[in-house]
Structures are given as C-alpha cells and as structure tokens.
C-alpha positions in Angstrom: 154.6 31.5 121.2 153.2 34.6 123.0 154.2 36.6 125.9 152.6 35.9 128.9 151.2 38.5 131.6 152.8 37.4 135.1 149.3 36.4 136.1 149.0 34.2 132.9 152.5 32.6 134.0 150.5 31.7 137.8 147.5 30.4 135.8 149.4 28.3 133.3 151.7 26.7 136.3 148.5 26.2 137.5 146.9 24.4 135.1 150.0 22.6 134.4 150.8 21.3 138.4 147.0 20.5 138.3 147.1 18.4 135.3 150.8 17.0 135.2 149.7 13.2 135.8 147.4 12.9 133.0 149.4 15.3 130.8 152.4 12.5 131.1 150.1 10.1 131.3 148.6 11.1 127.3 152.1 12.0 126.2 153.6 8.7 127.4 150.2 6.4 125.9 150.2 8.5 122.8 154.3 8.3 122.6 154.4 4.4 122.6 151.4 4.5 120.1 152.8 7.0 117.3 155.6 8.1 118.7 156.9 11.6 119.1 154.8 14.2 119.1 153.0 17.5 121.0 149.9 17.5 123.6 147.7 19.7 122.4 145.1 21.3 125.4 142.5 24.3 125.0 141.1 25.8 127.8 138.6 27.3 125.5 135.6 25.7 126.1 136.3 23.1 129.5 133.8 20.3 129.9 132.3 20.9 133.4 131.2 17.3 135.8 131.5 16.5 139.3 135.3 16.3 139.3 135.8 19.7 138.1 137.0 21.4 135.2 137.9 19.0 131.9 140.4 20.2 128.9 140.0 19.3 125.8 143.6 17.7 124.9 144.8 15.8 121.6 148.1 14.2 120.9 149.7 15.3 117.3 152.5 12.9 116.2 155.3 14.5 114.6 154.8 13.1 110.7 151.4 15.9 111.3 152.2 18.2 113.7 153.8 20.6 110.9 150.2 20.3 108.8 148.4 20.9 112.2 150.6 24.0 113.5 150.2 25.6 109.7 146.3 25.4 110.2 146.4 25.5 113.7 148.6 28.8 114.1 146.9 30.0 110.6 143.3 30.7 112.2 141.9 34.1 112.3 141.2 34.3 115.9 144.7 32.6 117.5 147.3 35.4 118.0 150.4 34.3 118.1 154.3 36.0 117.4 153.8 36.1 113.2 157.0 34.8 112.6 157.6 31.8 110.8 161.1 30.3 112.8 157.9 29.2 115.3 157.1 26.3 113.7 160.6 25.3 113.2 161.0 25.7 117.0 158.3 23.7 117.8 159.4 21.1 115.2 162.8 21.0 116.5 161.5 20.4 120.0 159.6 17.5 119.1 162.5 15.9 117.2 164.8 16.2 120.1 163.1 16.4 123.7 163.7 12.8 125.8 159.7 11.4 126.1 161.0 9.4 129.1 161.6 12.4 130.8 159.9 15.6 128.7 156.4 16.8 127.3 156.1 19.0 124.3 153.1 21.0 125.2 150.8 23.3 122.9 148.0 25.6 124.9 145.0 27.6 123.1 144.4 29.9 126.3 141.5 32.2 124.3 142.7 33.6 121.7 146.0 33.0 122.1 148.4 30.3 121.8 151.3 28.8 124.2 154.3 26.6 123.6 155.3 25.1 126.7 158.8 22.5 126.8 158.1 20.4 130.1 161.8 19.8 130.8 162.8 17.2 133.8 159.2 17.0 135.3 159.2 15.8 139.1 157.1 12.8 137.6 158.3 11.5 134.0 155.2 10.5 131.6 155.8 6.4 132.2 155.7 6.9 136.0 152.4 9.3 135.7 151.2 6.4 132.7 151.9 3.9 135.2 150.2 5.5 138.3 146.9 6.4 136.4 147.1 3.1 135.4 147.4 1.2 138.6 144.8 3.5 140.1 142.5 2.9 137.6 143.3 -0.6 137.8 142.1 -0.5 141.5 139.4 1.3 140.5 138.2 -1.1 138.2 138.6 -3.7 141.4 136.7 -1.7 143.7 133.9 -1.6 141.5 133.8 -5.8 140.4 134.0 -6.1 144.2 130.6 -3.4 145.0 129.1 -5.3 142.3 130.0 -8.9 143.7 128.8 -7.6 147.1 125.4 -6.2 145.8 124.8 -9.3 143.8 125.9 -11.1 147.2 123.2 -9.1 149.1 120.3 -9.8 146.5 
C-alpha cells in the first residue's frame, strides 16, 4: 500500500523472518476458525516483557475485512496510496491466495500502512501451527512435571 524506504524493506523482512512461526501459526488457527482472511499487526505501540518485543496482531475474516480496510485505511493519521483499486487488491488477494501455503498480511508501521502477500513461505501456516503447538504441548509437560517434582519434594 505504500512505498517503502530500502531501510523499511530490511526492517519489515525483519520483523517478518522474526515472527514467521506465529504469523502462520494465527493465519493457519484463525483460517480453520473463519476461514479466509488477513493478519493484521501494528508495530505502533509493542507490548514490552522478558521475551522481547510483542505486536499487537488480529485476524480479519474476509465477510469483514472490506468494512475493516474502509475504516481502517479511512483514519486520519494512516497514509496510504489514496486510491481506491487498494481495497480491491487486498480483497482479491484474500479470495485467491492458497492458506496451506500463503499469508495475507496487513502492517500499521506508524503512520503508514503495508500490504504484504507471503507467497511460498519456507514454513507453511499448518507446519508453524503444528510446531507452536507441539512446543507448547511440551511446555505444558515440562511444567506438570516441575510441579509433580516440587509437590514430590514437599
């Protein structure tokens, strides 16, 4: 939706390299819940703990993504190309990318706002769903097992 500085482009793959397993992670839980749809991130205001840096990130399905991108795209403070096809290309995305495979994703970096089309990802979203799963799944072991061992030591 916006021309990006080259050091914009770094930051963005960035951000997206960083965060590609729970980005196909949400897009593959959020695609078997309502079906196709857009991840949508801002960077504006990241929520800060002792793993790092946290985005705020929603999943539109595509009965309201055209509602969402109207209000969304609409605000005072987003700049974005003013042209209306946008929409339409962000619409057509949705109804045609592969979810096995692709993540339609929508970025508020500031004040302005980026479509990006994650084509053939080195990890599709049901592998990245189903790793964050199983780790979490181990997770969830490790701790019943600390807990079973404290109790243990009581």
């Amino acid at each position: 939706m916006n021309s990006t500085s080259p050091n914009n482009r770094e930051w963005l793959q960035a951000l997206i390299e960083t965060n590609l397993l729970i980005i196909g992670f949400n897009a593959w839980k959020s695609y078997l819940k309502s079906g196709r749809g857009a991840i949508v991130c801002s960077t504006n205001f990241p929520l800060v703990d002792s793993f790092g840096e946290n985005f705020q990130g929603h999943f539109v399905s595509r009965p309201r993504l055209a509602a969402f991108l109207n209000a969304w795209l609409a605000a005072p403070d987003t700049v974005i190309l003013n042209n209306h096809f946008m929409n339409g290309h962000i619409l057509e995305a949705v109804d045609n990318y592969n979810p096995e495979k692709d993540v339609v994703l929508l970025l508020e970096l500031g004040e302005q706002a980026s479509f990006v089309y994650l084509k053939n990802l080195p990890i599709t979203p049901l592998q990245c769903y189903e790793q964050v799963c199983q780790a979490w799944s181990e997770f969830h072991m490790q701790s019943i097992k600390l807990k079973e061992g404290k109790k243990w030591q009581d």
